[in-house]
Backbone as JSON, one array per atom type, in Angstrom:
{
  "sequence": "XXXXXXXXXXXXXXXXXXXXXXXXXXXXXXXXXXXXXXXXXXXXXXXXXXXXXXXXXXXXXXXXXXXXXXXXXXXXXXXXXXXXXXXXXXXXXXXXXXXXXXXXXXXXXXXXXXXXXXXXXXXXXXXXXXXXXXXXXXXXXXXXXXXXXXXXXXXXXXXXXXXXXXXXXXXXXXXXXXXXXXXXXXXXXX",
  "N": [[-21.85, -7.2, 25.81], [-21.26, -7.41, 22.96], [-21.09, -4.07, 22.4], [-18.32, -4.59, 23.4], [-16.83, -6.41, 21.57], [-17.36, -4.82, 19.59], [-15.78, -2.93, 19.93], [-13.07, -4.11, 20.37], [-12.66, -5.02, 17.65], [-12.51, -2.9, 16.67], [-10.44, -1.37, 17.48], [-8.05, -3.29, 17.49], [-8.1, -4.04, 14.77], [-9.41, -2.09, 12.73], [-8.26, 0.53, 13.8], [-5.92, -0.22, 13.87], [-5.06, -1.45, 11.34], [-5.33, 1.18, 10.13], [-3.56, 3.02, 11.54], [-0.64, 1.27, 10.56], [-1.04, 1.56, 7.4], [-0.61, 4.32, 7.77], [2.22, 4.74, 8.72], [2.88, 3.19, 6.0], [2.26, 4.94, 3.92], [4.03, 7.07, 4.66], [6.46, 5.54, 5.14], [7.15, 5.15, 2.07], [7.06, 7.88, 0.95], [9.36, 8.94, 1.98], [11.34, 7.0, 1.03], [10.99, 7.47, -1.94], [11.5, 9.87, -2.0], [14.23, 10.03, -0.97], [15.73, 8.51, -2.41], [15.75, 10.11, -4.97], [16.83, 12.41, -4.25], [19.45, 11.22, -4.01], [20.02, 9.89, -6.67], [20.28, 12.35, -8.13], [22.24, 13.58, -6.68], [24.08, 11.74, -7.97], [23.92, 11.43, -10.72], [24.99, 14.44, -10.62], [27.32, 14.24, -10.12], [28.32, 12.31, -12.26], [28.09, 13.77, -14.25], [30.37, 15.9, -13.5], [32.7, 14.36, -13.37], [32.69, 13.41, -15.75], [33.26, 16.34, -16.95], [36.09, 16.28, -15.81], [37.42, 14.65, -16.94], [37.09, 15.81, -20.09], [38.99, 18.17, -18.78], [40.77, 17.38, -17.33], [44.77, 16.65, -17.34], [46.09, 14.0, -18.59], [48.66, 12.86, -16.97], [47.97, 13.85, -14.52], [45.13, 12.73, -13.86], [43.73, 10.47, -11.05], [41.86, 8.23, -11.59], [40.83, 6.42, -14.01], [38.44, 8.18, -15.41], [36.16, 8.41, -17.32], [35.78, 5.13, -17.53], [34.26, 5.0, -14.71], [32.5, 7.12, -15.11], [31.02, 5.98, -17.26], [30.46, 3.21, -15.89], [28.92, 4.51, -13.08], [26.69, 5.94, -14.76], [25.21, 3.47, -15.86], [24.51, 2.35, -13.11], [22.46, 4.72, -12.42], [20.95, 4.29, -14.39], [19.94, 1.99, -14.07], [18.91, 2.25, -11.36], [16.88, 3.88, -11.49], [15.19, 2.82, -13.58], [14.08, 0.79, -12.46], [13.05, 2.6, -9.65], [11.02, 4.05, -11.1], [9.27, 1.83, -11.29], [8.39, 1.37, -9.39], [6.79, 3.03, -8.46], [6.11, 4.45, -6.13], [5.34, 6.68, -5.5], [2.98, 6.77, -6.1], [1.74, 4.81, -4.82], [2.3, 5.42, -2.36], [0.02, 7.4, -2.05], [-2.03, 5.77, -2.55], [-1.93, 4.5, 0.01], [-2.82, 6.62, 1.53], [-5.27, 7.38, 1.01], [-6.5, 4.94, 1.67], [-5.96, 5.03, 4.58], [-7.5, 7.13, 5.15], [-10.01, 6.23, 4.63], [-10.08, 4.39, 6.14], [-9.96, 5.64, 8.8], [-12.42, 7.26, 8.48], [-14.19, 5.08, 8.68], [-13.73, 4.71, 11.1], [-14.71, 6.46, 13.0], [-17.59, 6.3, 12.44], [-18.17, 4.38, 13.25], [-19.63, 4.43, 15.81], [-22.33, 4.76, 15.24], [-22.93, 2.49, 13.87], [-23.73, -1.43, 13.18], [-21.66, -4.2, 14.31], [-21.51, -6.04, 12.08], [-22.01, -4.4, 10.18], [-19.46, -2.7, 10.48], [-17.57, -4.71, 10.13], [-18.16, -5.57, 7.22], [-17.83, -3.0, 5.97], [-15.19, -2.57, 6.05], [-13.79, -4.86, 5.36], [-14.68, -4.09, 2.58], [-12.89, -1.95, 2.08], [-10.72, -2.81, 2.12], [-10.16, -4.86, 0.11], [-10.59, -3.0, -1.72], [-8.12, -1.4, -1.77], [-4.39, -2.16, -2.02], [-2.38, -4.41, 0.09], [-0.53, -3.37, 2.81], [3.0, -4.02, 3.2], [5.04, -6.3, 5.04], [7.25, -5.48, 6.32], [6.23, -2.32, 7.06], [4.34, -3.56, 9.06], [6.14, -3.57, 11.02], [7.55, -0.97, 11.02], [5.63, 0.56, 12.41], [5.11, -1.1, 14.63], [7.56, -0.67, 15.79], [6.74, 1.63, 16.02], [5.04, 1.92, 17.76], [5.43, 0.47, 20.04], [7.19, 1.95, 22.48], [5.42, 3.15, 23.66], [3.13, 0.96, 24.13], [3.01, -1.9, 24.98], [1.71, -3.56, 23.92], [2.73, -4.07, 20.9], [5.68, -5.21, 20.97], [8.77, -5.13, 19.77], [10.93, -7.32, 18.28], [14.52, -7.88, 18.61], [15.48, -8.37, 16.09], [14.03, -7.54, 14.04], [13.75, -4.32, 15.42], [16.46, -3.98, 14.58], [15.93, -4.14, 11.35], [14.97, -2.05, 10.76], [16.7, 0.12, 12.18], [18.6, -0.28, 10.23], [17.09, -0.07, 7.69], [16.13, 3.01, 7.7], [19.19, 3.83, 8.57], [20.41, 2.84, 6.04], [20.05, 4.14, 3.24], [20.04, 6.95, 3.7], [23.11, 6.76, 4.37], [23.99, 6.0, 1.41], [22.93, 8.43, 0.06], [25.18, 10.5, 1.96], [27.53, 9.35, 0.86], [27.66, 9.26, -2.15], [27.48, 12.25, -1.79], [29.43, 12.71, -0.52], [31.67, 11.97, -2.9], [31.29, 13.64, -4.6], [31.84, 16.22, -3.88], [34.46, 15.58, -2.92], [35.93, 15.07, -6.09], [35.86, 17.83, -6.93], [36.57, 19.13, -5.55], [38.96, 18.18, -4.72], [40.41, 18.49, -7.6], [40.3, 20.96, -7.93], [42.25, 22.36, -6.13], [44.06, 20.69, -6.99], [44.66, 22.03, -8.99], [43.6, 22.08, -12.34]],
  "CA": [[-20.83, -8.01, 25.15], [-21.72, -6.99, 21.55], [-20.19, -3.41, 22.28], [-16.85, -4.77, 23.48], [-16.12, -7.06, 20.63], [-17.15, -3.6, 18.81], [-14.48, -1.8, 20.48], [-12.08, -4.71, 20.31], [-12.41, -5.32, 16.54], [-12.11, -0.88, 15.87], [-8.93, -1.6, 18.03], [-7.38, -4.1, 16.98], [-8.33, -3.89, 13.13], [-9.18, -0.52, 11.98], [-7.11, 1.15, 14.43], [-4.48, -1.31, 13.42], [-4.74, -1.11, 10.21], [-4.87, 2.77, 9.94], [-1.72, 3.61, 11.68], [-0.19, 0.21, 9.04], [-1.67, 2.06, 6.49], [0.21, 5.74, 7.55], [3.46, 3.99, 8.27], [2.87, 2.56, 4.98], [2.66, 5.66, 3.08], [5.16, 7.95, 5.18], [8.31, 5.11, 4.18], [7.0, 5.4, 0.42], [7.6, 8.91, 0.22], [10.72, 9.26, 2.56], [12.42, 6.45, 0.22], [10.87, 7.99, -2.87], [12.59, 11.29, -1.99], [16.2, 9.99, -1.0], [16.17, 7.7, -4.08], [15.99, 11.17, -5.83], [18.55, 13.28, -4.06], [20.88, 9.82, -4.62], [20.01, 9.91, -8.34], [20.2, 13.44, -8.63], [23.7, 13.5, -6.65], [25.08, 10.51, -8.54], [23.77, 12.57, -11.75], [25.96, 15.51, -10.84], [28.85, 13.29, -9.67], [28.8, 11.79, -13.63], [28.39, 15.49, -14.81], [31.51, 16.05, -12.76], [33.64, 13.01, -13.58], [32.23, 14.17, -17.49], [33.95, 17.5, -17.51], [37.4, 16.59, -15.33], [37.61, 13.8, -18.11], [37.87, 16.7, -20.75], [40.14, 19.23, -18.49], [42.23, 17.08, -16.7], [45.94, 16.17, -18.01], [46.38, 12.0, -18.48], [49.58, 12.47, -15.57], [46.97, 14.36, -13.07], [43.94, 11.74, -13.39], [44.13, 9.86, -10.5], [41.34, 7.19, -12.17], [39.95, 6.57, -15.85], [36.9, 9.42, -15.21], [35.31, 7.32, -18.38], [35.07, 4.21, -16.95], [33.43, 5.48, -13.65], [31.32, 7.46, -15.23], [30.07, 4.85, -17.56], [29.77, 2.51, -14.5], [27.71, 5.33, -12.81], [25.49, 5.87, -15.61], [24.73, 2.1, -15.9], [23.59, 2.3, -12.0], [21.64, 5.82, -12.5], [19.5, 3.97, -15.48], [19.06, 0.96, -13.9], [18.15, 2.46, -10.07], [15.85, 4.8, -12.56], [14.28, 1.87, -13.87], [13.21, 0.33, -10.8], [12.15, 3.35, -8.88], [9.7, 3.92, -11.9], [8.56, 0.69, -11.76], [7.99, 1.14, -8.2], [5.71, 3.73, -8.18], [6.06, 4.8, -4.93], [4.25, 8.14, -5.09], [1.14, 6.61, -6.58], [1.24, 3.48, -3.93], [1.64, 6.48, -1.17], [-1.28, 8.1, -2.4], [-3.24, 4.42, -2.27], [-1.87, 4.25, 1.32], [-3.13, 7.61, 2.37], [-6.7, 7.16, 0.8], [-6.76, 3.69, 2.85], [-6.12, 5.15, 5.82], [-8.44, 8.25, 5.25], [-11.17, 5.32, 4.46], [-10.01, 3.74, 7.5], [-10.66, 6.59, 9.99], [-13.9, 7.44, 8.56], [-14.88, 4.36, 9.38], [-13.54, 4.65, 12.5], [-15.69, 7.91, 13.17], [-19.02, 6.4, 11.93], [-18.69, 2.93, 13.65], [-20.77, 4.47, 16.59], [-23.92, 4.4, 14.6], [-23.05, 1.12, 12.8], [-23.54, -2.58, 14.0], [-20.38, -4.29, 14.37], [-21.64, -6.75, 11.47], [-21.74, -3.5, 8.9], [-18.34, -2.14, 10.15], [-16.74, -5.97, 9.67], [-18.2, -5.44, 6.16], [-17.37, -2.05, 5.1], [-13.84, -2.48, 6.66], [-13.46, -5.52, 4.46], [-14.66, -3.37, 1.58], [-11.69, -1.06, 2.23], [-9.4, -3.77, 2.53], [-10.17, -5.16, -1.25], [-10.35, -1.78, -2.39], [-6.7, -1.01, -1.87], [-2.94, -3.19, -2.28], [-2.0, -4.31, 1.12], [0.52, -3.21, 3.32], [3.78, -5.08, 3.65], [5.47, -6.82, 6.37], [8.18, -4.15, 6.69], [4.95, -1.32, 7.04], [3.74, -3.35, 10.1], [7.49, -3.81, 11.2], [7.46, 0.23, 11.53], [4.05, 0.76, 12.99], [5.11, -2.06, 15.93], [8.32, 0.25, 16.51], [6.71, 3.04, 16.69], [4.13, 1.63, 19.38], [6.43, -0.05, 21.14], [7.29, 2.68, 23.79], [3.92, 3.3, 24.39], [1.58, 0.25, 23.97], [3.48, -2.92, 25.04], [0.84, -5.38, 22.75], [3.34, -4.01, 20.07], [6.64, -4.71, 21.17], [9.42, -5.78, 18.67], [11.95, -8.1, 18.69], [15.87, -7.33, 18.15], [15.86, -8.8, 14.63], [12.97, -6.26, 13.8], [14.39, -3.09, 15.43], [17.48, -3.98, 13.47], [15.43, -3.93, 10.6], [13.72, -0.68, 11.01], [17.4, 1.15, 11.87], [19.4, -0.16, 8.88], [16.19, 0.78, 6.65], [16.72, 4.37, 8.03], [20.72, 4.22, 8.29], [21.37, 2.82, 4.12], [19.3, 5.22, 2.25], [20.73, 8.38, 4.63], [24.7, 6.77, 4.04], [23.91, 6.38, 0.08], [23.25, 9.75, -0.32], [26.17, 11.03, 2.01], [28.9, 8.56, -0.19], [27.14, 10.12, -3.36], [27.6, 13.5, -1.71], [31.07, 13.23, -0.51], [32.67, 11.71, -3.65], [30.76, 14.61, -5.58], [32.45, 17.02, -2.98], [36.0, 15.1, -3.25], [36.38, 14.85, -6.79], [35.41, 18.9, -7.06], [38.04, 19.93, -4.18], [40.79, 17.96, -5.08], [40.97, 18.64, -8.24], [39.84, 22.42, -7.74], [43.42, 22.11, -5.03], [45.91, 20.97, -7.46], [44.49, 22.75, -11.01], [43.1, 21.3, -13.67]],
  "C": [[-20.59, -7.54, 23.72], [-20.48, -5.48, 21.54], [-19.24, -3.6, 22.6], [-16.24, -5.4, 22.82], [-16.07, -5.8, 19.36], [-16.08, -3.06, 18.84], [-13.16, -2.57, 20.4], [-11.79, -4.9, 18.73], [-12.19, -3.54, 16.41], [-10.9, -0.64, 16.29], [-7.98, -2.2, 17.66], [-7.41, -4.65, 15.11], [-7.95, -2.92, 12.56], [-8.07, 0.27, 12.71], [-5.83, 0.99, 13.54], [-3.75, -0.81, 12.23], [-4.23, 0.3, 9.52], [-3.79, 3.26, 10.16], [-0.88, 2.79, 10.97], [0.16, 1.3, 8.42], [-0.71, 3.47, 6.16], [1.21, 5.76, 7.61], [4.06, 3.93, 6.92], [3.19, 4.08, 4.06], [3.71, 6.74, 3.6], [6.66, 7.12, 5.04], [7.93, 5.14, 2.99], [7.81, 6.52, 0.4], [8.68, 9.31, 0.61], [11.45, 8.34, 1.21], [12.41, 6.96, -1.15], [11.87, 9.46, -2.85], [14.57, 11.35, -1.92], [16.39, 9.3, -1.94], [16.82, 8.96, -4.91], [17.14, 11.92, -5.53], [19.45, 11.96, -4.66], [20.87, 10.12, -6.01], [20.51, 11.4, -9.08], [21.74, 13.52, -8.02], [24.74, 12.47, -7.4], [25.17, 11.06, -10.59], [24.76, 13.6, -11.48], [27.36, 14.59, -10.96], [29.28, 13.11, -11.54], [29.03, 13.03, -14.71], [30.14, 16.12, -14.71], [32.74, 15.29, -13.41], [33.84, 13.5, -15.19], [33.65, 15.07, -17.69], [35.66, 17.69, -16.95], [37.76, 15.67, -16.53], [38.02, 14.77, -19.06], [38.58, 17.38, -20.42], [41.09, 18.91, -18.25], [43.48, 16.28, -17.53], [45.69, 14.6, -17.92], [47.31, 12.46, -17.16], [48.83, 12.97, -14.62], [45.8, 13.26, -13.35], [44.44, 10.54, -12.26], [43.5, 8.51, -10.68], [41.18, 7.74, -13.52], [38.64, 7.03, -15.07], [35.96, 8.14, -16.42], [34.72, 6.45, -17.82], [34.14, 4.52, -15.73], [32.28, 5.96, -13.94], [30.28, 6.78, -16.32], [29.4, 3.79, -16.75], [28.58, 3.27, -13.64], [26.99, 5.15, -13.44], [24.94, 4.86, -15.78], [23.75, 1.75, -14.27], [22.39, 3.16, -11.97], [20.4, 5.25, -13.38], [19.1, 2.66, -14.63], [18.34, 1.06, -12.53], [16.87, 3.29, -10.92], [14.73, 3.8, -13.09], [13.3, 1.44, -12.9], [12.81, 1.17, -10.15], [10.73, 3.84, -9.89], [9.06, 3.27, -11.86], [7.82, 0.27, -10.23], [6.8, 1.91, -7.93], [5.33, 4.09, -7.18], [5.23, 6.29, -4.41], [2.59, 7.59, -4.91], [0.46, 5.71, -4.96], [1.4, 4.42, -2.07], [0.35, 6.68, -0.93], [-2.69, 7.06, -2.14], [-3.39, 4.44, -0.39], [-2.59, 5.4, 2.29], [-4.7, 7.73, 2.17], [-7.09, 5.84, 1.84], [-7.06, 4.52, 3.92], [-7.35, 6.12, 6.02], [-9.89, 7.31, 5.14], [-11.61, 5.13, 5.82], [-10.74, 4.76, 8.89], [-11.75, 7.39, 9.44], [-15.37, 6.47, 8.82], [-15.01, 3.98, 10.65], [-14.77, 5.62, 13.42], [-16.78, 7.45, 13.41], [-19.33, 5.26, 13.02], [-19.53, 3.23, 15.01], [-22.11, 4.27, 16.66], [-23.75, 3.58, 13.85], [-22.88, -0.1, 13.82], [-22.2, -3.34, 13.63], [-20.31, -5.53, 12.89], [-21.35, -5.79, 9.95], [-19.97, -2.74, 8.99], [-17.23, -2.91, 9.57], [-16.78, -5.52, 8.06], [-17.57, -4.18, 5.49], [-15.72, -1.71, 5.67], [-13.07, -3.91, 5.73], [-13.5, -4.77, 2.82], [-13.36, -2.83, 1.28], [-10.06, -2.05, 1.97], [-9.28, -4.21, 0.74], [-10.1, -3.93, -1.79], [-8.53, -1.21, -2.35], [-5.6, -2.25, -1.96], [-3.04, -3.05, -0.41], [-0.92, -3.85, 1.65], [2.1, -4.17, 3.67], [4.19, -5.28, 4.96], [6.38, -5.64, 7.2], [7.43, -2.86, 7.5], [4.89, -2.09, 8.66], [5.21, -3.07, 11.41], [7.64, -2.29, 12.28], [6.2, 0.79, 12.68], [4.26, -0.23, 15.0], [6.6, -1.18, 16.79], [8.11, 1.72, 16.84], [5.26, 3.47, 17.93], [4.55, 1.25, 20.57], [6.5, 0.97, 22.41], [6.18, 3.09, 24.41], [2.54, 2.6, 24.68], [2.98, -1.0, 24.25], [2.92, -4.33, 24.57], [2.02, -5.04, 21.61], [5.08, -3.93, 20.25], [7.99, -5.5, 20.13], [10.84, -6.29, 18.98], [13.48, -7.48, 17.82], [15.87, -7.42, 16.42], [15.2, -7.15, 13.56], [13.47, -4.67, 14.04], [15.95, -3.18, 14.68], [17.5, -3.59, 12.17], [15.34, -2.44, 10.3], [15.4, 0.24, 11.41], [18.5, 0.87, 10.75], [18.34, 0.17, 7.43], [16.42, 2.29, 6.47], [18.01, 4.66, 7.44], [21.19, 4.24, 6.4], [21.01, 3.95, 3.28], [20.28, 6.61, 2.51], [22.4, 8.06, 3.91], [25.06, 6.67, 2.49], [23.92, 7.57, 0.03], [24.17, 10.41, 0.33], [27.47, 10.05, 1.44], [28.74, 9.38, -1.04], [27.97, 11.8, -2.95], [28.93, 13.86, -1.47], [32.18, 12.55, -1.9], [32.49, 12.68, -4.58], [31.99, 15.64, -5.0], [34.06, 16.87, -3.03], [36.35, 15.31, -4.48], [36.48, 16.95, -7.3], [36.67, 19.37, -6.4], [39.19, 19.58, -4.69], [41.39, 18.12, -6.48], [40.76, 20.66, -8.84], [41.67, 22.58, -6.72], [44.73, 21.72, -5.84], [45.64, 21.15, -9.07], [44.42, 21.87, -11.55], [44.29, 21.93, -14.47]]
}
């Protein structure tokens, strides 16, 4: 009996938690990275907007370049703010030490009683920030096709593909108004 509540708590805990845990830090650094292209395309874009502002005639502007690109710049500092404040590399880096905790305790728990792995699996647990709801959200869709204890409800996989889809359609808006404002006015001369 003893070893099957073993095997049920390394299952349903550590297990658990571990794949959480890698979830957890694999959307950090995906959103950490398209934040950046976005910032970095919305940066050129105001670069852009910048220099048709000095070339282009007043009767060829088809907007005030100014205002836009003051409006930009007001989003660029303040998404800038908040992804700093997010710290999403560092809170990766927490998530990937967790898990690396996690499956060395997974490893060992053969030669440990199920009373020391409770404990040093709680250790682990205070030792790091937890995972959010979203984290297990992913982790339950990406068991789903293969483990039916994890299967997720519509609301949830809804979740999990407009997380994906916004980030991805931010940076192609960013990319095609960069791309538009370049062409069309590259098409009828500055």
């Amino acid at each position: 009996m003893c070893e099957d509540e073993k095997k049920a708590f390394l299952e349903k805990n550590v297990w658990v938690t571990e794949k959480i845990r890698m979830e957890a830090e694999e959307i950090r650094l995906r959103l950490n990275s398209r934040l950046s292209i976005f910032l970095n395309l919305v940066t050129s874009l105001i670069v852009v907007l910048s220099t048709l502002d000095l070339c282009v005639t007043e009767n060829k502007k088809i907007i005030n370049f100014s205002l836009l690109s003051l409006m930009l710049s007001i989003i660029v500092v303040s998404l800038t703010l908040i992804v700093t404040n997010w710290n999403l590399e560092v809170s990766a880096n927490n998530f990937k030490n967790s898990y690396l905790d996690l499956q060395e305790l997974y490893l060992d728990a053969e030669d440990l009683e199920l009373s020391s792995i409770k404990k040093k699996y709680n250790e682990i647990l205070r030792k790091y920030d937890n995972h959010n709801n979203i984290d297990y959200i992913y982790f339950k869709f990406a068991q789903a096709p293969e483990n039916e204890n994890f299967s997720c409800k519509l609301g949830e996989k809804l979740i999990v593909y407009l997380t994906k889809i916004v980030p991805n359609s931010l940076i192609i808006v960013a990319l095609g108004a960069l791309i538009f404002f370049i062409t069309y006015y590259a098409i009828i001369g500055i």
